[in-house]
C-alpha positions in Angstrom: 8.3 -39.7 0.1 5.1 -38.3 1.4 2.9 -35.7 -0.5 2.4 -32.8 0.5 -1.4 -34.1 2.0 -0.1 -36.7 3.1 3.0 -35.9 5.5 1.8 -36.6 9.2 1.3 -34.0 11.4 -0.2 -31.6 8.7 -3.7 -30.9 8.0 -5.5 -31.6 4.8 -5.7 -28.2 2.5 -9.0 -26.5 3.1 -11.1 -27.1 -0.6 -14.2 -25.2 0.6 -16.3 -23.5 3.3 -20.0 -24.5 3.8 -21.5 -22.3 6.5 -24.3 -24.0 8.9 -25.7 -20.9 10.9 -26.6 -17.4 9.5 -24.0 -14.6 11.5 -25.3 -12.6 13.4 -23.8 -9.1 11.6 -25.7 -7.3 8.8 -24.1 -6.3 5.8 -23.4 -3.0 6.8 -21.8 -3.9 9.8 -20.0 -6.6 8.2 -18.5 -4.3 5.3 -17.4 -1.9 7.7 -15.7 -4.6 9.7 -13.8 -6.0 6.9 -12.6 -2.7 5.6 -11.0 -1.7 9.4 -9.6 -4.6 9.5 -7.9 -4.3 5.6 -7.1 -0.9 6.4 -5.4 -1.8 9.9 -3.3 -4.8 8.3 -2.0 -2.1 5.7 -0.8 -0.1 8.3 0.9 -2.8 10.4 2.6 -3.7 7.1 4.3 -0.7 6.4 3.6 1.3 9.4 6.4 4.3 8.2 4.2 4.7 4.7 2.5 8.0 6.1 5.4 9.3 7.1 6.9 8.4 3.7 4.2 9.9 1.3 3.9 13.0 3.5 8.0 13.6 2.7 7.7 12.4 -1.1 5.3 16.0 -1.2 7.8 18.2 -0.5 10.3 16.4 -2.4 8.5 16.7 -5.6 7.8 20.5 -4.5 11.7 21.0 -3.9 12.4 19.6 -7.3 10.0 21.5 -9.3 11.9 24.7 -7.6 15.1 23.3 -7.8 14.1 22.4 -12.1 12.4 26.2 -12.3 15.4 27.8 -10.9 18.1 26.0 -13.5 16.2 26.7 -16.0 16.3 30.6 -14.7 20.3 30.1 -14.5 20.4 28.7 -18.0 18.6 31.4 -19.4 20.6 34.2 -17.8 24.1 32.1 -18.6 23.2 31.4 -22.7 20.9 34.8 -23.3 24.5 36.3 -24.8 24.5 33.2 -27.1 22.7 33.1 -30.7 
């Protein structure tokens, strides 16, 4: 059978990149670039992850009441006991 190079229709794998021409972006510009663009493909990738962390506050927040107030319960159901 073929390899995987070798099947037709298929490309050769890329080894390396040799650049001819300077861009035409400083590095700034070029930093910011790349970091909107990383940001934006995080956000298309989960887009519901805001949503998801802003609920996960005020679930940790409800269970630190909920924890508080059984421990109040205990205390008031086993203060008879010694």
């Amino acid at each position: 059978m073929y390899g995987k190079a070798e099947q037709p229709g298929l490309d050769p794998p890329v080894t390396g990149l040799k650049i001819d021409t300077p861009g035409k972006v400083d590095a700034r510009a070029y930093d910011q670039t790349v970091r909107d663009i990383t940001n934006f493909l995080e956000y298309a990738g989960e887009p519901a992850a805001l949503k998801r962390q802003s609920i996960g506050v005020w679930v940790v927040l409800f269970l630190a009441l909920l924890t508080f107030l059984a421990y109040l319960l205990k205390t008031e159901y086993w203060k008879d006991v010694h």
